[in-house]
C-alpha positions as CSV (number, residue, x, y, z in Angstrom):
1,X,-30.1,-57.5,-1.5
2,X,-29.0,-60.9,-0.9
3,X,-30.2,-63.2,1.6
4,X,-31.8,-66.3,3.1
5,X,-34.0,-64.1,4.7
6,X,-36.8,-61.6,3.1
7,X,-35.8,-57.9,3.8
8,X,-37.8,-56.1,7.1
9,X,-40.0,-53.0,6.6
10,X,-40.2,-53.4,2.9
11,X,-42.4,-51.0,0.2
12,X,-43.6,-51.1,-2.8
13,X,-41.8,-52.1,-5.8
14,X,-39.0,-53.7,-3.7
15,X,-36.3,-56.6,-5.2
16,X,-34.7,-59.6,-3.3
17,X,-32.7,-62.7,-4.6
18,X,-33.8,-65.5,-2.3
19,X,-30.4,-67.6,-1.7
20,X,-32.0,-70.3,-0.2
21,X,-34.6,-71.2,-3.3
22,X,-32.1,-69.1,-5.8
23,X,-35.2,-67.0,-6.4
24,X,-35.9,-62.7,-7.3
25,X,-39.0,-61.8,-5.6
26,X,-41.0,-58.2,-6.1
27,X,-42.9,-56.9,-2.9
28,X,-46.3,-56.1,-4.5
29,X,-47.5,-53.7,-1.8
30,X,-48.7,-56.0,0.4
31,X,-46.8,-59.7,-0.4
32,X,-43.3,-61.0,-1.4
33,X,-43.9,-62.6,-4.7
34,X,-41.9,-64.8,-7.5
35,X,-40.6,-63.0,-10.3
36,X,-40.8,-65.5,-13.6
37,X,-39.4,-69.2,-12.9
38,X,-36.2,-70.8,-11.7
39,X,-34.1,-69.9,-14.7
40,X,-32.5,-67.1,-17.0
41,X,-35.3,-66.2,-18.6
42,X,-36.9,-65.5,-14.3
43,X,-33.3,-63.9,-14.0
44,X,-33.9,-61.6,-17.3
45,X,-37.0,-60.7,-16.1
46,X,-36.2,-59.7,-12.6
47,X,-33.5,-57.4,-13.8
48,X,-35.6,-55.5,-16.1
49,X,-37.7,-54.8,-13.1
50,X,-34.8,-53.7,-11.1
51,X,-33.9,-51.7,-13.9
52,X,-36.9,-50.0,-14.1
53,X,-37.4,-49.2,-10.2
54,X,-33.9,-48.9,-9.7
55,X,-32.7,-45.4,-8.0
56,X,-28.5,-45.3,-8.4
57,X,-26.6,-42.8,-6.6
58,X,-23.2,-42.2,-6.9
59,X,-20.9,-42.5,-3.6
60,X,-19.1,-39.3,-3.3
61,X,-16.8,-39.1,-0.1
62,X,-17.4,-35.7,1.3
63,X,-19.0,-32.5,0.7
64,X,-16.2,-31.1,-1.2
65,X,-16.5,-34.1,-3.7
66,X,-20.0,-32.8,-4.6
67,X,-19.9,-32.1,-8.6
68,X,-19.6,-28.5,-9.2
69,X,-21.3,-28.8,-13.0
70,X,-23.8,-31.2,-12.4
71,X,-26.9,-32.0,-14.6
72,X,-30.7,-32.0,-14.0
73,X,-31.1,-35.8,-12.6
74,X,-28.1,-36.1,-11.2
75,X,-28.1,-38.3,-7.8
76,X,-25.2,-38.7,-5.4
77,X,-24.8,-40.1,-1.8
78,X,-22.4,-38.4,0.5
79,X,-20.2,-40.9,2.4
80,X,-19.3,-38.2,5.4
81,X,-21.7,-35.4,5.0
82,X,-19.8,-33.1,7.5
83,X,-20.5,-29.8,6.7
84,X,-23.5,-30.0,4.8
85,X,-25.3,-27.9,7.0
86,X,-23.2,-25.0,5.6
87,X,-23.8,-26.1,1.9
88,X,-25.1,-23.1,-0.2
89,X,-26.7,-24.7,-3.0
90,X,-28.8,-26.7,-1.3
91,X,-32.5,-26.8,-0.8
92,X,-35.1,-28.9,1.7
93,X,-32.7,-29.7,4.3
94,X,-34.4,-30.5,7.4
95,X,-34.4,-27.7,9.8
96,X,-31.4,-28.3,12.5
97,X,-30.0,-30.8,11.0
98,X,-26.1,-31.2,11.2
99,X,-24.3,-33.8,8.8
100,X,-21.6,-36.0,10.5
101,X,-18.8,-38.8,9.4
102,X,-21.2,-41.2,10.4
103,X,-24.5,-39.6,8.8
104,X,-25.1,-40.6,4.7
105,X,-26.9,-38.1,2.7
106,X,-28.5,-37.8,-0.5
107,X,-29.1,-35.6,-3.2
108,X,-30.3,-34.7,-6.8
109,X,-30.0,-32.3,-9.1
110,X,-32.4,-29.8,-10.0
111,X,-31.6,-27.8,-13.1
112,X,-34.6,-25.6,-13.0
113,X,-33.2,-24.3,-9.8
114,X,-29.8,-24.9,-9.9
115,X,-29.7,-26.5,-6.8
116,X,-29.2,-29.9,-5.6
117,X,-32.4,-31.1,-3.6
118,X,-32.1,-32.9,0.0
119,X,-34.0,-36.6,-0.5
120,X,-33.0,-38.9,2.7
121,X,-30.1,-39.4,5.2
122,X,-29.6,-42.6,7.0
123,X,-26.7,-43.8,9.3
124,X,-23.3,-45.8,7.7
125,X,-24.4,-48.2,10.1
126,X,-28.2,-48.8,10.2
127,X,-28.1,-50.8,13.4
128,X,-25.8,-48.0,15.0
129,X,-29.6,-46.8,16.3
130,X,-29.7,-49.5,18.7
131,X,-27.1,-49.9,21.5
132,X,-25.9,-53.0,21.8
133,X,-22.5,-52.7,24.1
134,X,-22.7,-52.4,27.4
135,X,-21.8,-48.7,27.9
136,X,-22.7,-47.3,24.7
137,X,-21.1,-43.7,24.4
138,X,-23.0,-40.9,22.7
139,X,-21.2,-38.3,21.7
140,X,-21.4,-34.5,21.6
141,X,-20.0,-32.1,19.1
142,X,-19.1,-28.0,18.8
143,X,-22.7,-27.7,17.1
144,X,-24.8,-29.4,19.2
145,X,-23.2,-29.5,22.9
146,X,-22.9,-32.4,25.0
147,X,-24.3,-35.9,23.8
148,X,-28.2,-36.0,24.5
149,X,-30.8,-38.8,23.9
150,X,-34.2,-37.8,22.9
151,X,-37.4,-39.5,23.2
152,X,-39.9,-38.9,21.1
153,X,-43.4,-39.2,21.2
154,X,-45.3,-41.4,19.4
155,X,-45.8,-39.4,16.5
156,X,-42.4,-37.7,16.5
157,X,-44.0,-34.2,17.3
158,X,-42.3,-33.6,20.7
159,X,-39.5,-34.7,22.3
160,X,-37.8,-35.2,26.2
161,X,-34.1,-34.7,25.8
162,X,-31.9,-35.9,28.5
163,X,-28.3,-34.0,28.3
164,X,-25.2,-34.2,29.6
165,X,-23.3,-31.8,31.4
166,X,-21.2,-29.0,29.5
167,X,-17.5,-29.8,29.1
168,X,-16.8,-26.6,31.1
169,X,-18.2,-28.7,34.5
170,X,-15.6,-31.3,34.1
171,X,-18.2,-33.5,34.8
172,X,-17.7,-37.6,35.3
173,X,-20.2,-39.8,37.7
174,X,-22.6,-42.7,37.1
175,X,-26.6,-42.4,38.2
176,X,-27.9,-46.1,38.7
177,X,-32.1,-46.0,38.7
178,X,-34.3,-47.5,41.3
179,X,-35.3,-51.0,41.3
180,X,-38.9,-49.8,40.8
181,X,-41.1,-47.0,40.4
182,X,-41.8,-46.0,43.8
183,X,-44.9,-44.9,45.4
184,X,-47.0,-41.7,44.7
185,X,-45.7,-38.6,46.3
186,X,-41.7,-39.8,46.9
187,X,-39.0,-38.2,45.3
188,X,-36.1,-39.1,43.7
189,X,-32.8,-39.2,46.1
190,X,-29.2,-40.2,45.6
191,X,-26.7,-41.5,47.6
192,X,-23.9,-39.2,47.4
193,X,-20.9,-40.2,45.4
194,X,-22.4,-43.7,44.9
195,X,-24.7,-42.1,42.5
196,X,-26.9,-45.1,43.4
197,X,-30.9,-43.3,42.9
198,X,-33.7,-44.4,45.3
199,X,-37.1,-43.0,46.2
200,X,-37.6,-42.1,50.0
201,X,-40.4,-40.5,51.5
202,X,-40.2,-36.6,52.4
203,X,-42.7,-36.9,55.6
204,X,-40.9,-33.6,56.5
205,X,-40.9,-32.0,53.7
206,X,-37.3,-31.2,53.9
207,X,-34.5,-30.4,51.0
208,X,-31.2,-32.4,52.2
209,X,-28.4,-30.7,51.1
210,X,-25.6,-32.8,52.3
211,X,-24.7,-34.1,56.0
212,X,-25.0,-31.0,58.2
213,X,-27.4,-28.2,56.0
214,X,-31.2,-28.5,55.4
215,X,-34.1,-26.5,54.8
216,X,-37.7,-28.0,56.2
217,X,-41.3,-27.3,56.0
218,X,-42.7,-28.2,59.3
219,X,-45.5,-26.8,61.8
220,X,-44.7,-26.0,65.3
221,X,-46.4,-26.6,68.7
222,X,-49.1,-23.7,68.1
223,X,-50.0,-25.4,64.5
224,X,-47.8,-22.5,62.6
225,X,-46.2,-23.4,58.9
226,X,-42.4,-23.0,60.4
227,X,-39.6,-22.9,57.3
228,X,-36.6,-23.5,59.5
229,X,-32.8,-23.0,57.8
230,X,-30.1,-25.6,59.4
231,X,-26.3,-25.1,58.4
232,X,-23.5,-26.7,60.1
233,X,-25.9,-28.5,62.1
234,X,-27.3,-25.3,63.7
235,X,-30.8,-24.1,63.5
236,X,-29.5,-20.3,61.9
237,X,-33.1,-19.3,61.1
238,X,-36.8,-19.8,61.7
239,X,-39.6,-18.5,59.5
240,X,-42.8,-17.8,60.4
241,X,-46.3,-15.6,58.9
242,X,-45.8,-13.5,62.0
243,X,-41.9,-12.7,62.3
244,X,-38.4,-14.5,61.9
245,X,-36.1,-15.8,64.1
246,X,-32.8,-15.3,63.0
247,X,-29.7,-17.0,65.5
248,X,-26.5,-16.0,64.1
249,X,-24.8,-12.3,63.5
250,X,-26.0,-11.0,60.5
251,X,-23.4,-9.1,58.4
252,X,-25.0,-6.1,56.4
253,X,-23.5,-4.4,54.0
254,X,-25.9,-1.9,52.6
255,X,-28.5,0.0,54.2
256,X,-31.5,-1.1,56.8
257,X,-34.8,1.0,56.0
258,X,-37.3,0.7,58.5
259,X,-40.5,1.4,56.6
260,X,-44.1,3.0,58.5
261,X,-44.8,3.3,61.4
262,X,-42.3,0.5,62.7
263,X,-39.8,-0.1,66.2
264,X,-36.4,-0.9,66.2
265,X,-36.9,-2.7,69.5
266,X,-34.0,-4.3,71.8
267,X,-36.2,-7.0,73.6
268,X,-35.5,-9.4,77.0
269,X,-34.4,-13.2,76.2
270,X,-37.9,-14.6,77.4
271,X,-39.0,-16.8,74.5
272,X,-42.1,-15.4,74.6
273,X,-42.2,-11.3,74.3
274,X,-40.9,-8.8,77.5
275,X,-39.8,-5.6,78.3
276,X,-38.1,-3.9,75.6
277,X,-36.3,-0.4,74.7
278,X,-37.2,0.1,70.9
279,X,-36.5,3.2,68.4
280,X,-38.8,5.0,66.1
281,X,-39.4,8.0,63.7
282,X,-41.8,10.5,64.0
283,X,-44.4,9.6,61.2
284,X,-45.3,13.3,61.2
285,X,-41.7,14.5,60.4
286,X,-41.1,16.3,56.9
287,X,-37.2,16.1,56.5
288,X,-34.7,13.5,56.9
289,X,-32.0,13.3,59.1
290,X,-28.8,11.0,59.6
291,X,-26.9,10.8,63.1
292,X,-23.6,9.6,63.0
293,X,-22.5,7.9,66.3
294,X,-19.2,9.4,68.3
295,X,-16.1,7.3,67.7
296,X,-16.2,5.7,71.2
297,X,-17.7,5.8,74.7
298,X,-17.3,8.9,76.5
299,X,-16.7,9.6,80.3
300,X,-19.1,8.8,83.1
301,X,-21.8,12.0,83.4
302,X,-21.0,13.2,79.6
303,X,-24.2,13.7,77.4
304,X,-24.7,13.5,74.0
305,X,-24.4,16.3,72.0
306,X,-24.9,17.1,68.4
307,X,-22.5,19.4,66.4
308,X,-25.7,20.6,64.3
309,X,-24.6,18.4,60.8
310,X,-25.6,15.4,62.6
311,X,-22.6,13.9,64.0
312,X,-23.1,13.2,67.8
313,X,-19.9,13.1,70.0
314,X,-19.9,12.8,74.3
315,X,-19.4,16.5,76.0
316,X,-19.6,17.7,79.5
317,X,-23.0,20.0,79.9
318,X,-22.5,21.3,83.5
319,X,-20.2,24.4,83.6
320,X,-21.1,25.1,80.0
321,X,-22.4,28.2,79.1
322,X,-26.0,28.2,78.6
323,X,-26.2,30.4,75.0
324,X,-29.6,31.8,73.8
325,X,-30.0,33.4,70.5
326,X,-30.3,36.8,69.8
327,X,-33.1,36.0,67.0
328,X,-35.8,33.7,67.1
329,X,-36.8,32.1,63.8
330,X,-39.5,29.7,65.0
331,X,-42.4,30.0,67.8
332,X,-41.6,28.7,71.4
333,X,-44.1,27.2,73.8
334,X,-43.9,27.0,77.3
335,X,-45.8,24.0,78.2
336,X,-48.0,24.7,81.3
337,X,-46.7,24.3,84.9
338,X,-43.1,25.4,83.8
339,X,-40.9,27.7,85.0
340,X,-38.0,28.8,82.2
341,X,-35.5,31.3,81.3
342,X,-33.8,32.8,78.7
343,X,-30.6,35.4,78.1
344,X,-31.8,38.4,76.4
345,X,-32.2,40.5,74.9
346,X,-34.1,38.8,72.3
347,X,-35.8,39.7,68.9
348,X,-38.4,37.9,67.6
349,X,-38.7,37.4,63.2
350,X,-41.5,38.4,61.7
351,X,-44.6,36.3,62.5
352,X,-42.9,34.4,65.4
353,X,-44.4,34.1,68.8
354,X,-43.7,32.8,72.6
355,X,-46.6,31.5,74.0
356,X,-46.1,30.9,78.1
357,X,-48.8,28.7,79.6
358,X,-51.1,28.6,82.3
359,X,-49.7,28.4,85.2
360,X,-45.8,28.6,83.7
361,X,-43.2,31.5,83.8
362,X,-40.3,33.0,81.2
363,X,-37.6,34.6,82.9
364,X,-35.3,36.6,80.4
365,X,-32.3,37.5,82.2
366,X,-30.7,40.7,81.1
């Protein structure tokens, strides 16, 4: 190169025509130094070192340009390596790497394996690295998604990427960082459609999630951990170790099981526990059964009464007959201090019994 200035970052072996002393200098590895003297013979001299370290490429605009009968040595530089990703005879590529309009590439020639060899990339634009406008764009691409930065660690092992959003979320907003770095324990909040960040204290351990819904850790007169569910401005739930408070309708639409030895229990508004009328199953029961409720209320002094499949339904029992069967499958106990009767006459299966207690009668009416 050409300059008033020596070169930055240079290596071994590297050339540069001094314009303000009109002099080549050679980086020896560890200095810029003179090559010959001020004249043509320093001039000769230089060039035969530049023509002995020199490593030509030649500019070919695209992949498709790339020679298709090339010869062992041959070195070319890609102007738009679009596409070279997808190149066949190529070998050494770096893994994940996509070529762009704005990436240069180059290759040489390997006729042992007839293949061209990967050597370096660079960017058109070398200071294109640094962003130097005021709202630099990067931008994202079909291969690769939505524009990301990645930061690297110091050895270029690992990597944080921040991304943006997928074009699919339509996505367009601003996030403006804190003035500082906070203190230890805050968290990071925004402002809403300001997109303005700041770090605020979470004393109540609470996730905000707009103006009226909220969900906070918090501990309540008796010392509990309480995990209370705000929507709409109303408390809708309470969660404690102990039981949950729910105080809205709840809208099922599958099925409730009730599991061990467990109440379904319709309980007082005390606040604090009361008289209740609960529901349970018989923990000793070997079948399953599933009462279907009548359609509406029935007339004052109806009962109850099943149609033997389960479906219940309100029926007048006075003035009914009272029907016995002629055959009893299963034993019958007259619990002591009972008087009962029956409509015979009756036969009994084998191995089945009535057992009257002390105390008790049967009548079997004829």
């Amino acid at each position: 190169p050409r300059s008033a200035t020596e070169p930055s970052n240079p290596v071994d072996g590297d050339q540069w025509f001094d314009t303000a002393n009109s002099r080549f200098m050679l980086y020896d590895g560890s200095a810029w130094i003179t090559v010959g003297g001020d004249n043509a013979s320093a001039i000769a001299t230089a060039n035969q070192a530049l023509a002995a370290t020199a490593d030509v490429y030649k500019e070919k605009a695209n992949v498709a340009a790339i020679p298709s009968s090339p010869v062992n040595g041959d070195k070319i530089e890609l102007l738009d390596s679009t596409g070279i990703e997808s190149f066949s005879s190529l070998s050494g590529m770096p893994s994940g790497f996509v070529g762009a309009s704005t990436l240069l590439v180059r290759l040489e020639y390997n006729s042992t394996s007839s293949k061209w060899e990967w050597r370096s990339f660079a960017p058109k634009d070398p200071d294109g690295r640094f962003l130097k406008s005021l709202s630099p764009v990067v931008l994202g691409d079909s291969n690769s998604g939505s524009g990301s930065i990645t930061l690297n660690c110091e050895t270029n092992a690992h990597g944080v990427k921040l991304k943006g959003p997928a074009h699919s979320a339509a996505a367009n907003y601003t996030l403006t960082l804190p003035d500082n770095t906070g203190t230890a324990g805050q968290v990071l909040q925004t402002s809403g459609s300001g997109g303005n960040l700041s770090w605020v204290t979470n004393d109540n351990n609470e996730i905000v999630l707009g103006t009226t819904a909220k969900v906070e850790l918090k501990l309540n007169s008796l010392n509990d951990d309480t995990l209370e569910t705000t929507l709409e401005n109303i408390l809708v739930r309470r969660d404690l170790h102990t039981h949950s408070d729910i105080n809205t309708n709840q809208l099922f639409t599958g099925n409730i099981d009730i599991r061990g030895d467990k109440t379904f229990s319709f309980q007082k508004n005390t606040g604090g526990g009361g008289p209740f009328t609960a529901f349970k199953k018989s923990q000793s029961a070997t079948t399953s059964a599933t009462f279907t409720l009548p359609d509406a209320d029935g007339s004052a002094g109806q009962a109850v009464i099943t149609d033997g499949s389960g479906v219940l339904s309100f029926g007048n029992v006075g003035g009914q007959f009272l029907e016995t069967p002629q055959t009893l499958s299963e034993n019958k106990l007259v619990a002591a201090n009972i008087n009962a009767s029956c409509n015979g006459p009756i036969a009994l299966d084998s191995g089945v019994t009535i057992t009257v207690s002390s105390s008790s009668q049967l009548v079997v009416l004829a």
